[in-house]
LORODO-308612 format. One record per residue (C-alpha): residue number from 1; residue in one letter; x, y negated, z. Coordinates in steps of 0.001 Angstrom, whole numbers. Example, Ala and Ser with C-alpha at 12.3 -4.5 7.8 and 13.67 -1.06 7.14 Angstrom:
ATOM	num	residuo	u	v	w
ATOM	1	a	12300	4500	7800
ATOM	2	s	13670	1060	7140
END
This chain:
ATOM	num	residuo	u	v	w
ATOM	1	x	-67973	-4415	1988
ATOM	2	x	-67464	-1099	-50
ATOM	3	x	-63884	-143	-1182
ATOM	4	x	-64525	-1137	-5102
ATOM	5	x	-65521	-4357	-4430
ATOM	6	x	-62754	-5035	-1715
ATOM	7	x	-59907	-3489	-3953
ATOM	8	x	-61858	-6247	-6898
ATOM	9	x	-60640	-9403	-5559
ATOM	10	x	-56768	-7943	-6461
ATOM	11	x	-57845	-7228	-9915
ATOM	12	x	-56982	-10245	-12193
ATOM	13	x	-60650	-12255	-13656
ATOM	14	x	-59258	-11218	-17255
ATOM	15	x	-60063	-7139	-15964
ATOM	16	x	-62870	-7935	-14564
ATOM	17	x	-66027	-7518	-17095
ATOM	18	x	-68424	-8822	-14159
ATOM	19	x	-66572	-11892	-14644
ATOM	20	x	-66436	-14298	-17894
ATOM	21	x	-63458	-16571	-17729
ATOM	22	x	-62966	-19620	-20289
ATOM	23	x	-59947	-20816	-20993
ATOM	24	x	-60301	-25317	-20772
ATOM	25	x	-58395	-27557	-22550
ATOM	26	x	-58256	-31505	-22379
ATOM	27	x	-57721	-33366	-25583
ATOM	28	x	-57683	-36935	-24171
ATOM	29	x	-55888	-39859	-25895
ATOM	30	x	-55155	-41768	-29119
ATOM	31	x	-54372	-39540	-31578
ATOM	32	x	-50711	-39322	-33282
ATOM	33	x	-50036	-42845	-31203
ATOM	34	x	-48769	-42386	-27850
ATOM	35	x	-47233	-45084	-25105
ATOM	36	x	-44177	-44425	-22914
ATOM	37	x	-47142	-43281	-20031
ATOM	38	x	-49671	-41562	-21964
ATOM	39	x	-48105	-39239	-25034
ATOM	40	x	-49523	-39224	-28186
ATOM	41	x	-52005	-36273	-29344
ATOM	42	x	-49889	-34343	-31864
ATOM	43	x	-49527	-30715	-32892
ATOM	44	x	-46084	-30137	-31985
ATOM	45	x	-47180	-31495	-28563
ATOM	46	x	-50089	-29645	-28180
ATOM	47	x	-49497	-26263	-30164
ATOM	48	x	-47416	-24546	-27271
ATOM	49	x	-50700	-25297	-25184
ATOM	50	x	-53445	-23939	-27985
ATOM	51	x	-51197	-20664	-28362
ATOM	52	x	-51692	-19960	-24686
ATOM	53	x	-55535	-21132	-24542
ATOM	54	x	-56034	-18615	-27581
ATOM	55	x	-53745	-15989	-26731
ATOM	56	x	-54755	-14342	-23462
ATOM	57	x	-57276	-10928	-23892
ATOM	58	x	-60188	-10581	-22024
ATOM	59	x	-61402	-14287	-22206
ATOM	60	x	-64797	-15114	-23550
ATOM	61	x	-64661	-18874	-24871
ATOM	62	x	-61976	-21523	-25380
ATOM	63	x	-63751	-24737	-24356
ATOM	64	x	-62225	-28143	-25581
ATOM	65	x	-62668	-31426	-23798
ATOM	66	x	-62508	-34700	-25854
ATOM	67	x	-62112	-37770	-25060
ATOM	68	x	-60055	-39881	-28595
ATOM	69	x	-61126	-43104	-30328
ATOM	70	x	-59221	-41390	-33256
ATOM	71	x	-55609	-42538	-35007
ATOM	72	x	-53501	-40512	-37228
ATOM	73	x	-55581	-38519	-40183
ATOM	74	x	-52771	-36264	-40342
ATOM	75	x	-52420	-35183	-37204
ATOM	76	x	-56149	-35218	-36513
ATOM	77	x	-55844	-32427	-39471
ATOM	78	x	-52919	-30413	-38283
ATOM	79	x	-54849	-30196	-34690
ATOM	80	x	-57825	-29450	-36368
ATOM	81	x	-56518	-26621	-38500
ATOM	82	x	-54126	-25552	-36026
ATOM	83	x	-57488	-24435	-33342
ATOM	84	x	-59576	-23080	-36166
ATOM	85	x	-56477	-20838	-37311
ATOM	86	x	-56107	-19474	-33441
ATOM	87	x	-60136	-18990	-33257
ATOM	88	x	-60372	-17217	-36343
ATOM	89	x	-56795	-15223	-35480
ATOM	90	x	-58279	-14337	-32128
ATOM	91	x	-62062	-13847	-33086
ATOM	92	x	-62697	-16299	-30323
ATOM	93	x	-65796	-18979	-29658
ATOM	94	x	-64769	-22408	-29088
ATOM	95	x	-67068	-24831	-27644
ATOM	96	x	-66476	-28985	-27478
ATOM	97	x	-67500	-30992	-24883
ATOM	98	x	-67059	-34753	-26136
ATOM	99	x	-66040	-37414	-23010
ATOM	100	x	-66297	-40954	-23346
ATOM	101	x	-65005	-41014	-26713
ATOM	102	x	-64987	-38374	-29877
ATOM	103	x	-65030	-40767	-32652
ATOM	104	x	-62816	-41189	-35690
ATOM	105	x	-60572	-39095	-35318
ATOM	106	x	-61660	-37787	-31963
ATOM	107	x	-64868	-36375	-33830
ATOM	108	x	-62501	-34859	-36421
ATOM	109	x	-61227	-32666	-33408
ATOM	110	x	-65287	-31999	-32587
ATOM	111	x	-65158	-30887	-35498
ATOM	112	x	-62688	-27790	-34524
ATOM	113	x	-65995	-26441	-32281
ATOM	114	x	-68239	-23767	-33542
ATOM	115	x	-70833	-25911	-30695
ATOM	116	x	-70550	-29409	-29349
ATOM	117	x	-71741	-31083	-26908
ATOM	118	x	-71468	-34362	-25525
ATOM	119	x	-73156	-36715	-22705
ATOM	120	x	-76186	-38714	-23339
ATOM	121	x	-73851	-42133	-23448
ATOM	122	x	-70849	-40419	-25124
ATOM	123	x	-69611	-42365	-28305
ATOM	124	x	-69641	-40489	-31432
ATOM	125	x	-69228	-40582	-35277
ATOM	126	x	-67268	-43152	-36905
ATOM	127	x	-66918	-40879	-39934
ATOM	128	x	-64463	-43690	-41597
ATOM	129	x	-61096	-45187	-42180
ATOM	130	x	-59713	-48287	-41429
ATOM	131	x	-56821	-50534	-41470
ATOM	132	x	-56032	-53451	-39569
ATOM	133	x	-53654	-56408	-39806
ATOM	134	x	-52548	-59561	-39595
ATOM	135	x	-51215	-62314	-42049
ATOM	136	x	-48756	-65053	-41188
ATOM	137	x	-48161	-66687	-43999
ATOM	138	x	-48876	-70487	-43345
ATOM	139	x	-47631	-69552	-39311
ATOM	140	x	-44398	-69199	-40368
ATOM	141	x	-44690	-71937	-42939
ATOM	142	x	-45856	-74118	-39998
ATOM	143	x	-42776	-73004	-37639
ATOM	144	x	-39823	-73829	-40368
ATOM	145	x	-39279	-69967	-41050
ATOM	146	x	-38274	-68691	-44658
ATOM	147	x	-38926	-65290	-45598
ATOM	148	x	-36537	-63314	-47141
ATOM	149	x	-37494	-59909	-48568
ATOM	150	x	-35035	-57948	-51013
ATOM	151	x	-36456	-55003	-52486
ATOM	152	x	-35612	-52130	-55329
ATOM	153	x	-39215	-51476	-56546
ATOM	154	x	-41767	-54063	-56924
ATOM	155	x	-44453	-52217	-54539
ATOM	156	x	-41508	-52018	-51640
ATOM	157	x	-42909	-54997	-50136
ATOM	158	x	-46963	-53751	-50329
ATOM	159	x	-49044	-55545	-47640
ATOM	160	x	-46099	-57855	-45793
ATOM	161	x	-48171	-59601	-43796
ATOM	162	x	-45868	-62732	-44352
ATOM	163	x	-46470	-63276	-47863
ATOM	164	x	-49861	-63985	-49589
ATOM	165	x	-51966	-60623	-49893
ATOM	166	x	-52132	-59829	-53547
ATOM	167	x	-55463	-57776	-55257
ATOM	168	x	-53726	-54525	-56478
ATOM	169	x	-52168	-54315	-53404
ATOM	170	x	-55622	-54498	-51510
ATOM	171	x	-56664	-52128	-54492
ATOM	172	x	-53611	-49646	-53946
ATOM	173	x	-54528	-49286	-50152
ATOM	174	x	-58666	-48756	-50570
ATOM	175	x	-57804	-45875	-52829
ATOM	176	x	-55413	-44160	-49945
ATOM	177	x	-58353	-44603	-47998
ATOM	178	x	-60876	-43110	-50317
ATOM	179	x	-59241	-40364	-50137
ATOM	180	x	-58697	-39828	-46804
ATOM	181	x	-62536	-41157	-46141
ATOM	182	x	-63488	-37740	-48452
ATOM	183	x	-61673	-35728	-46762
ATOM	184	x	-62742	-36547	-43617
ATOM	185	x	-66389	-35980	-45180
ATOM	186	x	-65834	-32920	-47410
ATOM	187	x	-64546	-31316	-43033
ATOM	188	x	-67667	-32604	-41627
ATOM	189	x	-69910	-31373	-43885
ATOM	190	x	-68654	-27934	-44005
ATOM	191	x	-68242	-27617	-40410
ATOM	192	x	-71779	-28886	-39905
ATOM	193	x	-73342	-27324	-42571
ATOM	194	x	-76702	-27060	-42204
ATOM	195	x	-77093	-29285	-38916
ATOM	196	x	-76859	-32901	-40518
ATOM	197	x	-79729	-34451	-40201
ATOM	198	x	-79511	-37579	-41579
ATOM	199	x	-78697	-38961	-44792
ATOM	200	x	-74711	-39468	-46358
ATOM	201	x	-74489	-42987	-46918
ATOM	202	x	-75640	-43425	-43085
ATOM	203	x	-73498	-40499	-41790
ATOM	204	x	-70536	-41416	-43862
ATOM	205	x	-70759	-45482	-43351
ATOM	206	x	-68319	-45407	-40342
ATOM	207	x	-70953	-46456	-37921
ATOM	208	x	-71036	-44760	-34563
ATOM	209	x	-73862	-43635	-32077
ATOM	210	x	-74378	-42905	-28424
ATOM	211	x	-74751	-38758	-27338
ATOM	212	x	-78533	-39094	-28122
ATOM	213	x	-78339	-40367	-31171
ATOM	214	x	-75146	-38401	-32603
ATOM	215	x	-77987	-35338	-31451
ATOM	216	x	-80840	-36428	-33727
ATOM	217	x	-78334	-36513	-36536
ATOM	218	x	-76587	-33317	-36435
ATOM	219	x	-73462	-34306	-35464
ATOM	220	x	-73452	-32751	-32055
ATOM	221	x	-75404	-29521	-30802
ATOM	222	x	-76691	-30622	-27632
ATOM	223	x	-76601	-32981	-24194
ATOM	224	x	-74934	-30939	-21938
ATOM	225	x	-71549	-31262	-19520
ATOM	226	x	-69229	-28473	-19367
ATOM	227	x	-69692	-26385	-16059
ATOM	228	x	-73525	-26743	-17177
ATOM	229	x	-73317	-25530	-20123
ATOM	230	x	-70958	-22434	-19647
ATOM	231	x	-73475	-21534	-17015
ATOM	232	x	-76385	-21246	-19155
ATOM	233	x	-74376	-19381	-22078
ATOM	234	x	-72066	-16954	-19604
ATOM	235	x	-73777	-16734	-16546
ATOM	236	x	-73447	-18570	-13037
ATOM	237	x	-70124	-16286	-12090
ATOM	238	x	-68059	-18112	-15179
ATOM	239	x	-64488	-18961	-14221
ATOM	240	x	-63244	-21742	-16332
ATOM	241	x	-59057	-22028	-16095
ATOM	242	x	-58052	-25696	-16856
ATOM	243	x	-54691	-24972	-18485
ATOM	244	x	-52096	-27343	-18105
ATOM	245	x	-49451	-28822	-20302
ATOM	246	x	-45671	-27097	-20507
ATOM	247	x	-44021	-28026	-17005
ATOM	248	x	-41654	-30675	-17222
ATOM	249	x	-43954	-32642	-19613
ATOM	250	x	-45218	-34908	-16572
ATOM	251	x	-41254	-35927	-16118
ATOM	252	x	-41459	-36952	-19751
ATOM	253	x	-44905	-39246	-19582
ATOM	254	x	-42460	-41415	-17003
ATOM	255	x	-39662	-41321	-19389
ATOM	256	x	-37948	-39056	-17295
ATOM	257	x	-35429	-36493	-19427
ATOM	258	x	-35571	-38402	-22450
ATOM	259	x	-34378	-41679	-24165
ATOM	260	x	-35521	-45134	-22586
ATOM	261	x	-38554	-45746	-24952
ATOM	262	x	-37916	-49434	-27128
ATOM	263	x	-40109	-51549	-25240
ATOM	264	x	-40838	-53486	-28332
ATOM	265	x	-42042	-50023	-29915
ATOM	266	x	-43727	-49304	-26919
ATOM	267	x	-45497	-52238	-26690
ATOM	268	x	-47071	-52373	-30019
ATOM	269	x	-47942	-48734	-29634
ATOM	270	x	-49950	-49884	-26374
ATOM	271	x	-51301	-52931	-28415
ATOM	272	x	-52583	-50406	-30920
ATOM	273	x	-53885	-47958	-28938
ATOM	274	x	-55578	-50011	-26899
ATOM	275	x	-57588	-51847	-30055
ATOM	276	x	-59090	-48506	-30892
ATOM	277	x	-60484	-47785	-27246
ATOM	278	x	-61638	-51270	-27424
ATOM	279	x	-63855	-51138	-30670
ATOM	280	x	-66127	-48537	-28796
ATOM	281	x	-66049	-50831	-25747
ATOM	282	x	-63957	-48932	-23547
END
């Protein structure tokens, strides 16, 4: 072994031109919805993290991993913004690998990658919005209860689920959608300009499609898995650094350091973000 290349191995990979090094980072849950075990994917939780993906010199890629059935718009934005502002800032390549899951807003997040990727039974597209309820009106007729609502404003009450649902309320909450549905559409089709291949009103519908098909439609780059593909683009010697959350955050996913979560809030948080793994069959 000659001096240079014993003296190398002291040299951090950063220095080291004869090695690429891509800075990893896992975006995996329900988006602006979180449970007392698994936090919610937000940008004040996840910005600290981004900075110091972004930040370090000598790097040749940010790769994201995604795994989301989607949630909050807004923070599906904020995230979304957030990466492209540190890629641009930086001059930096970032590549998505989708998991199980990029749809919704998981896809919006794809979306953040200048490639992506995703397995040959990965789940993507649902280029939509929705929103789900319930009504109890004749339950709680049934059970002897009487509702009592006191508002200032008549649209205070919008969409109680305990009293009949009335038309311009239905009306009032399709045009919040509309808007967030174009959006959603105006991101995807400047981020994949070029690349759709299919046409709006199939693209748009809020359907969703398996890795293969997602491919044949533009909405993805390739079938490929991470390791595999940063191979092929950087060479077999590519170091990829999984970086990890701030320490101490594991103490807070138990509840550790913070407030005792309401369990009632906690539980319909895990009610909710369990229904959106479940409409992709996961």
């Amino acid at each position: 072994m000659g001096k240079q290349s014993f003296f190398s191995r002291f040299i951090p990979l950063r220095f080291r031109k004869s090695v690429p090094v891509v800075h990893h980072v896992v975006l995996n849950g329900a988006i602006g919805i979180g449970t007392a075990l698994r936090p919610a994917l937000t940008l004040k939780a996840l910005d600290p993290l981004l900075e110091r993906a972004f930040s370090r010199k000598g790097i040749a890629a940010v790769a994201l991993s995604i795994n989301s059935p989607g949630g909050s718009a807004v923070q599906s934005a904020l995230i979304h913004s957030r990466i492209r502002d540190l890629a641009a800032e930086h001059k930096m390549p970032v590549l998505v690998f989708c998991e199980d899951v990029a749809a919704s807003g998981g896809y919006w997040l794809a979306c953040a990658g200048d490639e992506i990727y995703a397995d040959e039974s990965s789940v993507i597209g649902s280029i939509g919005v929705i929103s789900a309820g319930f009504g109890f009106v004749e339950a709680i007729g049934k059970l002897g209860i009487e509702r009592r609502v006191h508002t200032a404003g008549e649209a205070k009450s919008m969409l109680d689920p305990f009293r009949p649902e009335r038309k311009e309320d239905v009306a009032h909450l399709e045009g919040l959608q509309s808007d967030v549905h174009q959006a959603f559409k105006a991101l995807v089709k400047g981020r994949r300009a070029g690349r759709l291949a299919a046409p709006e009103e199939e693209l748009f519908s809020g359907a969703f499609w398996s890795g293969r098909q997602a491919l044949a439609r533009g909405l993805v780059d390739g079938i490929g898995h991470l390791h595999q593909v940063l191979k092929q683009k950087f060479g077999e010697k590519v170091v990829v650094r999984t970086l990890s959350p701030p320490q101490g955050w594991g103490l807070r996913r138990l509840g550790f350091g913070a407030q005792v979560p309401d369990i009632a809030a906690s539980a319909i948080e895990a009610i909710e973000t369990r229904a959106l793994w479940s409409r992709f069959g996961l």
